[in-house]
C-alpha positions in Angstrom: -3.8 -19.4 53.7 -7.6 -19.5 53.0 -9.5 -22.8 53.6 -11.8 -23.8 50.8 -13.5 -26.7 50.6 -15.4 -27.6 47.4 -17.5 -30.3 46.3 -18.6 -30.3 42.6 -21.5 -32.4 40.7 -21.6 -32.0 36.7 -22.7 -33.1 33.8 -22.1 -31.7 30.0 -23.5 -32.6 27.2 -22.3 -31.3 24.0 -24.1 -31.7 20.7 -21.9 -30.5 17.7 -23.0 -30.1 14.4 -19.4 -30.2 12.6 -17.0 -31.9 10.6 -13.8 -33.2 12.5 -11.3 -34.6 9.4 -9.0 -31.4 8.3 -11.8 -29.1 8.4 -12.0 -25.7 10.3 -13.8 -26.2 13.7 -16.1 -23.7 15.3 -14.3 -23.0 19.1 -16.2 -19.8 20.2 -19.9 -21.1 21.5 -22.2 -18.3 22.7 -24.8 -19.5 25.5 -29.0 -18.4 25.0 -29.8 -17.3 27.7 -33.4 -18.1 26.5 -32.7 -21.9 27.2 -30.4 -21.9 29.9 -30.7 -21.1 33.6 -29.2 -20.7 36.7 -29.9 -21.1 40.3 -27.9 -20.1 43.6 -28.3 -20.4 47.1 -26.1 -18.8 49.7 -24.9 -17.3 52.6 -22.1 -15.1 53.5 -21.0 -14.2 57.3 -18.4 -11.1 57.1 -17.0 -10.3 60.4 -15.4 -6.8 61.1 -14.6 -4.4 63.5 -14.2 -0.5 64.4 -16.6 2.4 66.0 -19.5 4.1 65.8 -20.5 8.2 66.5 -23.3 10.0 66.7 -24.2 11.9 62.9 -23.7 15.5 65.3 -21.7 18.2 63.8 -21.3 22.0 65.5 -21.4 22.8 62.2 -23.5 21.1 59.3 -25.6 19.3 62.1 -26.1 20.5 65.0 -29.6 19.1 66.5 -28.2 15.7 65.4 -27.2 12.6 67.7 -24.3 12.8 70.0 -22.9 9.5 71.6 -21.1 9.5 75.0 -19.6 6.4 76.5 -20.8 4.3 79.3 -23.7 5.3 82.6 -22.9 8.7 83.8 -20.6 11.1 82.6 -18.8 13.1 79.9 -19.4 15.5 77.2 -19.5 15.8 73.4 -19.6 13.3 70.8 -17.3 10.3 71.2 -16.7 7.4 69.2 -18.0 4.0 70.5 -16.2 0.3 70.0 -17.9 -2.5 69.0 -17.7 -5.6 66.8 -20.1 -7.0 64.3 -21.1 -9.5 62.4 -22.6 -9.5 59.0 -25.4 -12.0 57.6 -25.8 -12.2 54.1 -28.0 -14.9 52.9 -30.1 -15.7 49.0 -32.6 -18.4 48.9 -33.6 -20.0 45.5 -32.9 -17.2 43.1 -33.5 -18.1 39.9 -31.8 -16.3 36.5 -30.6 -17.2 32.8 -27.0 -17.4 32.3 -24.8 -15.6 29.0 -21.6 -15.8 28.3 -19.5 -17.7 25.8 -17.2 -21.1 25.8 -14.4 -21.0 23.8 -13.1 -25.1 23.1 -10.7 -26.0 20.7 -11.4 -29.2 19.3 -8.8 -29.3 16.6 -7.2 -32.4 18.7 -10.6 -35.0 19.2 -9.2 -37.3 16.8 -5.9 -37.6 19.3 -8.0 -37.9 22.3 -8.4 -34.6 23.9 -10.1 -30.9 23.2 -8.9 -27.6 24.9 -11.4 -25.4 27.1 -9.4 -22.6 26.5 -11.4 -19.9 28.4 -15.0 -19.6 29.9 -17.0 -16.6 30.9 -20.5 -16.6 32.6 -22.5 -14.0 33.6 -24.7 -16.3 35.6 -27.0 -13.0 35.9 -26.8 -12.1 32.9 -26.5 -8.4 33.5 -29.6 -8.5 35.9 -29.4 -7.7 40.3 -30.2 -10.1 43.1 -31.6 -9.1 46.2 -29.7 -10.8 49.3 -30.9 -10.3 53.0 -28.6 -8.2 55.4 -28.8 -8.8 59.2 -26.6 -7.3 61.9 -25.6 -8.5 64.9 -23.2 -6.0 66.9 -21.5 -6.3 70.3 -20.9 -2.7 72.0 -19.4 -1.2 75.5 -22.7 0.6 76.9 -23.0 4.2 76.0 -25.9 6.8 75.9 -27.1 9.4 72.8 -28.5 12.4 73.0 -31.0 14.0 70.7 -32.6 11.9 70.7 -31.5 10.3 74.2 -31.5 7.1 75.0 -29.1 4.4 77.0 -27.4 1.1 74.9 -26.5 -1.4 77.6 -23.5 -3.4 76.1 -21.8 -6.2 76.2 -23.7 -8.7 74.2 -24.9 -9.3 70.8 -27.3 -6.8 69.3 -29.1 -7.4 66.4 -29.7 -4.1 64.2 -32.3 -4.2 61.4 -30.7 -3.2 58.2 -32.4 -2.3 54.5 -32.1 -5.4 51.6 -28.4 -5.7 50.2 -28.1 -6.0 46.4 -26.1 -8.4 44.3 -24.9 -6.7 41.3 -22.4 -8.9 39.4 -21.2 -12.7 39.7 -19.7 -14.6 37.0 -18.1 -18.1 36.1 -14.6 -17.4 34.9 -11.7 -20.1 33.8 -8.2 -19.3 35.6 -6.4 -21.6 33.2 -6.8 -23.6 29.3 -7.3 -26.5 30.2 -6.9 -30.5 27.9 -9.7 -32.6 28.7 -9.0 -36.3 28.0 -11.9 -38.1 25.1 -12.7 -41.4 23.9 -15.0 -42.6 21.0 -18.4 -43.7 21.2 -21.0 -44.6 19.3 -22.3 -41.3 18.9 -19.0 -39.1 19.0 -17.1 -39.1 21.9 -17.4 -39.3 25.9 -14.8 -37.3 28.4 -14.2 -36.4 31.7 -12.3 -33.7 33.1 -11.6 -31.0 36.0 -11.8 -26.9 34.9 -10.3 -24.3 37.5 -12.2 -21.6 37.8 -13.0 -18.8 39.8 -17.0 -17.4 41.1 -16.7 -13.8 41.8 -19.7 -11.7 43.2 -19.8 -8.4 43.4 -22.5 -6.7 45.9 -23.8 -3.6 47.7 -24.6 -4.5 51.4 -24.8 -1.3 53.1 -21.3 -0.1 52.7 -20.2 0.6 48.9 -19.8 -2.0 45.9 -17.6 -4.6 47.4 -15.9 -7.5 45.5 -15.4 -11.5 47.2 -13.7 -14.2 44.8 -14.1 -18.1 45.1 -11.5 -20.6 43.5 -13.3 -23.8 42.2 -12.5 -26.7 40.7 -15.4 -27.7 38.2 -15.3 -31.3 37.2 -17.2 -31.9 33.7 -18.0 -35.2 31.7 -20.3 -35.5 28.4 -20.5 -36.2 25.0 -19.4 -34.5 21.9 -21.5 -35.4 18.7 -19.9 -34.4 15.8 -22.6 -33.0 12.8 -22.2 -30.4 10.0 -23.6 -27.0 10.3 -24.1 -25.8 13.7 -22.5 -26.3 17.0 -24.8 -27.3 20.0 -23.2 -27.4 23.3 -25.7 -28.2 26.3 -23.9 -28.3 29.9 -25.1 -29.2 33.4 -23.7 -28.5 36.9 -24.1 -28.7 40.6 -21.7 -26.6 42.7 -21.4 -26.5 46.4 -18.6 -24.3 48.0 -17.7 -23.5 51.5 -14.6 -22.1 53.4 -13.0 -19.1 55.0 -11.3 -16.3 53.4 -8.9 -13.4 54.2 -10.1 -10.3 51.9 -8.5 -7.4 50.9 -11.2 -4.3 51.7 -10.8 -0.8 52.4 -12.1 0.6 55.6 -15.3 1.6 55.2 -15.8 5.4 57.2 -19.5 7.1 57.8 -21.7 4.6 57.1 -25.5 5.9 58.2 -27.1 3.7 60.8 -30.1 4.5 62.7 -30.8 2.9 65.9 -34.1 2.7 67.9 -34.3 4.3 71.2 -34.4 2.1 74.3 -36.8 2.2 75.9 -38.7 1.8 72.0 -40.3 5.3 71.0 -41.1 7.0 67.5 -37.5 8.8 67.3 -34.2 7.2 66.0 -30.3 7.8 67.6 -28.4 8.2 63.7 -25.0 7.3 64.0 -22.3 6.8 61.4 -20.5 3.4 61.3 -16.4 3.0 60.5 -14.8 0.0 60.4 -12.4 -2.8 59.2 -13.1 -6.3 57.4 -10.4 -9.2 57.1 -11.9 -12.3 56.6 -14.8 -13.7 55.7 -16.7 -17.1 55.5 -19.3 -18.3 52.8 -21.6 -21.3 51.8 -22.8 -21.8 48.3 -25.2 -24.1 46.5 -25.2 -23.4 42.3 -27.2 -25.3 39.9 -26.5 -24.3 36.3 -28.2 -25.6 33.2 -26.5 -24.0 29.9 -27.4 -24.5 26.3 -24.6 -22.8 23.3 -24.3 -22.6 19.7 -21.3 -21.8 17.6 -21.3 -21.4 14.0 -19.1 -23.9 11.7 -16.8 -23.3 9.0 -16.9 -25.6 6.7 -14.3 -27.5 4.8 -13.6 -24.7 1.9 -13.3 -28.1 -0.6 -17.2 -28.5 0.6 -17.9 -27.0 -2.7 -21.4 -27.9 -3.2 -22.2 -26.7 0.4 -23.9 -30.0 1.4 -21.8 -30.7 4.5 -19.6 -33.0 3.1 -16.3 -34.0 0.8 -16.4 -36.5 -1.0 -17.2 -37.5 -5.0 -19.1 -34.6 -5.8 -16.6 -32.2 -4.5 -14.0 -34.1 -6.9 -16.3 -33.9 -9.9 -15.7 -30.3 -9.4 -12.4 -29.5 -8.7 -11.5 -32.0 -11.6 -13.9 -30.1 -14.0 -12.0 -27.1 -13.4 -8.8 -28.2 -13.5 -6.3 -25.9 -14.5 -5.6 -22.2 -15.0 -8.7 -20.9 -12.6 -8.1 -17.4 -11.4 -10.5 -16.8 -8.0 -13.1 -20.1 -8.3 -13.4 -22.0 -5.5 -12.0 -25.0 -6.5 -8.6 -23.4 -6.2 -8.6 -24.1 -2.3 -4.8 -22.2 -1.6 -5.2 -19.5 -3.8 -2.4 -19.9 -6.5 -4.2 -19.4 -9.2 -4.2 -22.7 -10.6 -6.1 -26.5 -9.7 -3.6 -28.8 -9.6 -2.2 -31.1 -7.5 -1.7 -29.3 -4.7 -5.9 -28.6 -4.0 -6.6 -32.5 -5.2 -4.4 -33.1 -1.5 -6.1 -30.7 0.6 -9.8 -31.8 -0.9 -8.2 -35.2 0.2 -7.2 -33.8 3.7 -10.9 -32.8 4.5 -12.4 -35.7 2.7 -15.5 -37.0 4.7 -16.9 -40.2 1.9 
């Protein structure tokens, strides 16, 4: 079983521009990106295991590198063992998060909302560039063309190119009620979202996928307006823990290694190997601003965010046979009765 441990810090504020009694309630909050932002820190250690060969073929390659085990001795191009460690770390990358929110607020007045699903791109379609170190252990062995003698037996570090960061997102695992209680302004609630970070990266090796399970706690404020939705959320995450993963071997990866004693040529060797865990440290700060549209209360019949006398004036003016006006809120064909209750179901005074 994995070991995660995670330690959450968050704050939301929501500012909602919407009526609550009877009336249709914007759910679907998109985030600008233009007012939001996002900033991670972390490091990931990936442990794995296989051998490594010179890049020689009799073939397609034949001036290139040949690797023989150990001092004196043998012939050809052999495979190596070792085992290595992977260092992947990001400092301080900044980005501005999009996605969407969708809450269902159709309960608030029974003291609770739904967050019924989540989704944020917290790079927002853009890259990161994370660091790549390499520290191998390997049984000694020599190369030829160019040649040159590895002593083994303790750790190596290899130089590696930049890894990239191509993908990680905020998702929600579950819908999940989230407690309210009036204030002056609306209402206030705390509450606990599961949800899983997944990152998706280039380190050398092909796209590779790693998934977090988090537990986001949230409190806030929900104002309640007319119009336009607002919702403004911050959050500080820290995650660490140890993970098994589910990778393919990776075969024939390039990797050149300087020549010892140190020279102009490189040994190029190809890489295979096998990774089943891995271990990870992570430090988000997210700052997110929304907006969702509202529907209004279709007995809102002036349009001026609320139902109340004016709105009766109306329907009671066209009282009656009334073929396709407003006023005739379910559509019958006639204001009677039956529109005076729902204009009295969304009434706001």
């Amino acid at each position: 079983m994995p070991s995660t441990t995670t330690a959450v810090r968050s704050s939301l504020f929501l500012a909602l521009s919407m009526p609550i009694a009877g009336s249709a309630i914007a759910d679907d909050f998109a985030i600008e990106s233009k007012e939001s932002s996002y900033e991670q820190a972390f490091s990931i250690s990936i442990p794995f295991a296989g051998t490594l060969i010179g890049d020689y073929d009799a073939k397609t390659n034949p001036e290139g590198t040949q690797t023989r085990p150990g001092l004196f001795g043998g012939s050809g191009n052999n495979p190596i063992d070792y085992s290595a460690n992977f260092e992947l770390a990001a400092a301080g990358q900044q980005s501005q998060p999009s996605g969407s929110i969708d809450a269902d607020l159709s309960a608030l007045e029974e003291g609770s909302f739904t967050i019924n699903a989540f989704e944020i791109d917290v790079l927002a379609g853009a890259s990161a560039t994370v660091s790549v170190d390499l520290v191998m252990i390997y049984q000694t062995f020599r190369t030829y063309s160019p040649f040159s003698l590895y002593p083994g037996g303790f750790e190596i570090p290899i130089p590696l190119q930049e890894g990239t960061v191509t993908q990680m997102t905020l998702s929600s695992q579950i819908p999940t009620v989230i407690g309210v209680k009036e204030s002056r302004d609306g209402f206030v609630f705390t509450g606990g979202l599961p949800g899983i970070l997944t990152m998706e990266g280039d380190f050398g090796t092909g796209p590779q996928p790693f998934e977090f399970p988090v537990i986001l706690p949230v409190s806030g404020e929900l104002i309640v307006g007319t119009e336009e939705s607002r919702l403004e959320m911050v959050s500080e995450l820290s995650v660490s823990g140890e993970q098994p993963v589910d990778f393919p071997p990776f075969e024939q990866i390039p990797l050149s290694l300087p020549t010892l004693p140190p020279g102009e040529e490189l040994a190029d060797l190809l890489l295979d190997g096998t990774v089943e865990t891995f271990t990870s440290d992570f430090e988000l700060s997210m700052s997110l601003v929304a907006f969702a549209e509202v529907a209004g209360s279709p007995a809102d019949f002036n349009h001026d965010g609320a139902v109340n006398g004016a709105d009766l004036g109306l329907l009671i003016t066209s009282w009656g046979m009334c073929e396709g006006c407003p006023e005739d809120i379910n559509g019958d064909g006639l204001v009677n009765g039956a529109d005076l209750g729902l204009l009295f179901g969304d009434w706001t005074g």
